[in-house]
C-alpha positions in Angstrom: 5.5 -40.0 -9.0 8.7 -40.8 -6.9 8.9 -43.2 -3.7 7.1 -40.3 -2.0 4.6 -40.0 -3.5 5.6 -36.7 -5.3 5.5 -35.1 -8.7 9.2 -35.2 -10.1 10.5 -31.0 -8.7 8.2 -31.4 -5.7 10.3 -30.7 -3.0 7.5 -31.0 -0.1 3.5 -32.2 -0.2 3.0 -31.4 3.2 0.2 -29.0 2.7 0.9 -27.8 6.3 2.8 -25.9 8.9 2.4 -29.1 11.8 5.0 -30.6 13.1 4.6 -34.4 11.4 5.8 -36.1 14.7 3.0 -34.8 17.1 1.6 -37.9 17.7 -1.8 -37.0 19.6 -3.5 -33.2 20.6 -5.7 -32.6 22.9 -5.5 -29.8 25.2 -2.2 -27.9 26.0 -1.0 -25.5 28.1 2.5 -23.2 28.4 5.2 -24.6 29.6 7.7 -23.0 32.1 9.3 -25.2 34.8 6.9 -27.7 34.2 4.6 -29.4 32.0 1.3 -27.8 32.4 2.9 -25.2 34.8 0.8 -22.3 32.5 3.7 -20.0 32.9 3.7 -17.3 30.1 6.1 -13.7 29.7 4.5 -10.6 28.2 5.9 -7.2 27.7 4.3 -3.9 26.9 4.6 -0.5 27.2 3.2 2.1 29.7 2.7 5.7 29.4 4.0 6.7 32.8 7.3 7.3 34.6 9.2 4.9 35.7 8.8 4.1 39.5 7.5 1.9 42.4 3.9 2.9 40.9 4.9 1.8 37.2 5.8 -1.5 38.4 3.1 -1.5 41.1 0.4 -0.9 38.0 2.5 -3.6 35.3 1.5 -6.1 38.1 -2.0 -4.5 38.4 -2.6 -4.8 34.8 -0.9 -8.0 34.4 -3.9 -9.7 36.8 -6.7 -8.0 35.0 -4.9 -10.2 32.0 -5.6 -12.9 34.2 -2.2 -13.7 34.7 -1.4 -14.5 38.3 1.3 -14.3 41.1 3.0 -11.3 38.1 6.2 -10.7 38.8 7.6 -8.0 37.0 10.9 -9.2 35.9 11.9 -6.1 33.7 11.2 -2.7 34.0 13.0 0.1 32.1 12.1 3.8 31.4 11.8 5.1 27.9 12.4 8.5 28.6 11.1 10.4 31.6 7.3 9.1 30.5 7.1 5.7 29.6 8.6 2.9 31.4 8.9 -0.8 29.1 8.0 -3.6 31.0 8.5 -7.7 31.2 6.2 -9.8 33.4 6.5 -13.2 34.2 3.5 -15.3 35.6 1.2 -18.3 34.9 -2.6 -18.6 33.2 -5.2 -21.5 34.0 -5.9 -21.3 30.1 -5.2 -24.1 27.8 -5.7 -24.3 23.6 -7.9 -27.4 22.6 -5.3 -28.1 19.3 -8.2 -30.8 18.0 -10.8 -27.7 18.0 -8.5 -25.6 15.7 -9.7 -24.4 12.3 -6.3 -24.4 10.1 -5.7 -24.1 6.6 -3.4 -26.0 4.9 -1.4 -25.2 1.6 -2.8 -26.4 -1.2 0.3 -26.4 -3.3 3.4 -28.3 -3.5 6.7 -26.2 -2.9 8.5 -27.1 -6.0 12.7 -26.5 -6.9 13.5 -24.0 -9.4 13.3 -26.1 -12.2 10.4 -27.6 -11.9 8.6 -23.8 -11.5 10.0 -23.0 -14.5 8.8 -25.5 -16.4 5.3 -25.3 -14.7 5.2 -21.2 -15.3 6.6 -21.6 -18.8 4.0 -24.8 -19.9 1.4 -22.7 -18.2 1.9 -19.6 -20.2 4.2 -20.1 -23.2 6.5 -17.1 -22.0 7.9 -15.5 -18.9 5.2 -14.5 -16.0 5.9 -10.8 -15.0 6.0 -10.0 -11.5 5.6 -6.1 -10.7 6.4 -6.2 -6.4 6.3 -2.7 -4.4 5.5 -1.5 -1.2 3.1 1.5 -0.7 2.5 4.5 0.6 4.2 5.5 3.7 6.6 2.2 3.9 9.9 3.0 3.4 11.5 -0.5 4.2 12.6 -3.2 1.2 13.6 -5.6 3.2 10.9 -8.0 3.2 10.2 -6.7 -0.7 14.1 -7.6 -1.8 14.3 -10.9 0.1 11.7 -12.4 -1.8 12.7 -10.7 -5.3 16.2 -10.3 -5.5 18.7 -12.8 -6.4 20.2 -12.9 -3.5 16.4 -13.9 -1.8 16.9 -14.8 2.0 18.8 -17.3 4.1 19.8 -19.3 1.4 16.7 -19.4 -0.7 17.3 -17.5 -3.6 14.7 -14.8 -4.7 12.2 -14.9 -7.7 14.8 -12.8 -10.0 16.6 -15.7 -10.4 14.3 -18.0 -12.1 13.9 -18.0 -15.7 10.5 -18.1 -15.6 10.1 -14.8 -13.9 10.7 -11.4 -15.4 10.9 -9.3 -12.0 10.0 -5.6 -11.7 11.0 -3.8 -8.6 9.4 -0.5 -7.7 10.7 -0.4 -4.6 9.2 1.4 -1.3 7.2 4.5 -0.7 4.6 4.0 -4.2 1.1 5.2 -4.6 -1.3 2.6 -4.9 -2.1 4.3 -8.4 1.5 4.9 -9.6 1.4 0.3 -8.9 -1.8 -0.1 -10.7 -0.7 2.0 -13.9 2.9 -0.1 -13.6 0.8 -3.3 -13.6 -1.4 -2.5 -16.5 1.2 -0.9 -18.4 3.5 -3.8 -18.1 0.8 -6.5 -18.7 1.6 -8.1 -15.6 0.7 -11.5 -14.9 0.9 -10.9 -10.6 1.1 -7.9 -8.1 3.3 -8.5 -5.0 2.9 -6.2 -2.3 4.6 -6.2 0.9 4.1 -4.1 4.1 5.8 -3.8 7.2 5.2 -0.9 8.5 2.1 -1.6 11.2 1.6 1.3 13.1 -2.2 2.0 13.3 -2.7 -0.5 11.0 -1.2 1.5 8.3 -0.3 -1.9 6.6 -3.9 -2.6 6.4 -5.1 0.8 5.1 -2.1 0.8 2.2 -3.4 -2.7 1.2 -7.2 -1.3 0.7 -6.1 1.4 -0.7 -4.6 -0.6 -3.6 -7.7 -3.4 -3.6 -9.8 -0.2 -3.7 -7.8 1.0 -6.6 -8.1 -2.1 -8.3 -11.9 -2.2 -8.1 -12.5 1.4 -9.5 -10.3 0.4 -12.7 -12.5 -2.5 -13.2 -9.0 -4.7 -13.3 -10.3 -7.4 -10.7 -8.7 -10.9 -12.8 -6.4 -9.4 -15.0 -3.3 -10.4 -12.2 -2.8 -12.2 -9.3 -2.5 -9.4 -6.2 -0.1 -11.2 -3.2 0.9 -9.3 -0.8 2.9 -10.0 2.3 4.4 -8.9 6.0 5.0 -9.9 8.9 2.1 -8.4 10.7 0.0 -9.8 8.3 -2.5 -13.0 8.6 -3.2 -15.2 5.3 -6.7 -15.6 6.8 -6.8 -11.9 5.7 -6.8 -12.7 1.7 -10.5 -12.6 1.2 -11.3 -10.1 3.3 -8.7 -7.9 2.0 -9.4 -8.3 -1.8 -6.5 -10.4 -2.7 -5.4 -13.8 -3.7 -2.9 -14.8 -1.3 -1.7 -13.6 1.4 1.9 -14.4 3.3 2.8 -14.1 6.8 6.3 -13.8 8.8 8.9 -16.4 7.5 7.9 -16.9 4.0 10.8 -18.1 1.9 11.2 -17.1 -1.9 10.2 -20.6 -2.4 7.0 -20.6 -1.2 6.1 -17.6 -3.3 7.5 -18.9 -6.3 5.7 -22.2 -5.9 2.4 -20.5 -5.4 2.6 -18.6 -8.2 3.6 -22.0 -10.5 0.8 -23.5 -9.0 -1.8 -20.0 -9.4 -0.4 -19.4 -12.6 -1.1 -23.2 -13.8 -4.4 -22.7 -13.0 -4.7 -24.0 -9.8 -6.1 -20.5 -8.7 -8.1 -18.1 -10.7 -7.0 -14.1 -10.0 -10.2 -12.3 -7.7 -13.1 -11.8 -10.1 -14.9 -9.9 -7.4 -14.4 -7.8 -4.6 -16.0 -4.9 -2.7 -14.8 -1.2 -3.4 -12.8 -0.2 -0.1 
């Protein structure tokens, strides 16, 4: 234990998100021009033309959001019917931070070497990782910055640890064509990323593979992660899976969880509901 009070290869033990310097909480309320002004910006989209009635109902709208004095600040036409909108305004609302429900980490992010030796004392070999996205997502992005080498602004993916033995299926792969891959490799975690959030289509592909799971009777035999940017980590249990990671997640984080899972600081899903 250093002068920190960390593990030697722990690179944070803030468990949380918080900024350390907030000194108190209490309630708070946008800021604009001033503190406690309640000035917010929303956009959103409108399916009529665009006109002195579109901009007539963004403001009409706007107040039914409770958002008062709207001034409509951008206004553009998507074609001859739909019109994109930007309104500016204030709310009376505030957010009672002390009242707030959040979870915090419960793993150290670690540097490379100590998730090597973590993953490698935990299992006595290399962890397999199979990662894909499914069904109708055709976008890596998210799936490459987290695997590949190269990882993402500066944080190297999980391909270049040695603890890791990384199998990319890449986009577009039927929740049973990733469940065969799994089983057939032996592997020790499932990562599965979605971006694609049009009618919740992230959501279904992630049942779908949780239901998949299920019928095979393979709850515990691997971690299931999956990840997004529309996707909450307060989504995990009601999904079916172990871990769940939101917008900005580093390859870091993921490879520290799964030193930490791995080591037996999480046990894979031995239930779970058919979906």
């Amino acid at each position: 234990m250093n002068e920190a009070g960390r593990d030697a290869g722990e690179i944070s033990r803030d468990m949380s998100d918080a900024p350390v310097e907030a000194a108190e909480w209490g309630l708070v309320r946008p800021y604009g021009d001033d503190t406690g002004d309640g000035k917010v910006q929303v956009s959103f989209t409108l399916p009529i033309p665009s006109n002195a009635r579109a901009e007539a109902a963004a403001r009409d709208l706007a107040r039914q959001m409770s958002i008062e004095r709207p001034m409509v600040v951008h206004q553009k036409a998507l074609g001859p019917h739909f019109t994109f909108f930007i309104v500016y305004g204030s709310v009376e609302a505030a957010v009672d931070l002390d009242s707030l429900s959040v979870e915090e980490r419960p793993y150290p992010i670690l540097d490379h070497r100590e998730v090597d030796r973590r993953v490698t004392a935990a299992l006595g070999r290399r962890a397999i990782i199979v990662g894909a996205s499914l069904g109708t997502d055709a976008h890596t992005v998210g799936l490459d910055a987290i695997l590949s080498v190269k990882g993402w602004a500066g944080d190297k993916g999980l391909e270049s640890y040695r603890a890791f033995h990384v199998l990319n299926m890449r986009s577009q792969v039927l929740p049973g064509d990733l469940a065969d891959r799994a089983v057939g490799e032996s592997a020790d975690a499932v990562l599965v990323s979605q971006t694609v959030t049009q009618r919740d289509a992230h959501i279904d592909h992630l049942r779908e593979f949780a239901g998949e799971v299920y019928r095979r009777g393979l709850q515990g035999r691997f971690l299931m992660i999956a990840g997004g940017p529309g996707l909450d980590p307060a989504m995990a249990e009601d999904l079916g899976y172990d871990r769940i990671f939101g917008k900005g997640t580093t390859p870091g984080e993921v490879a520290s969880y799964l030193a930490w899972a791995l080591g037996g600081g999480a046990a894979p899903r031995e239930g779970g509901e058919e979906t």
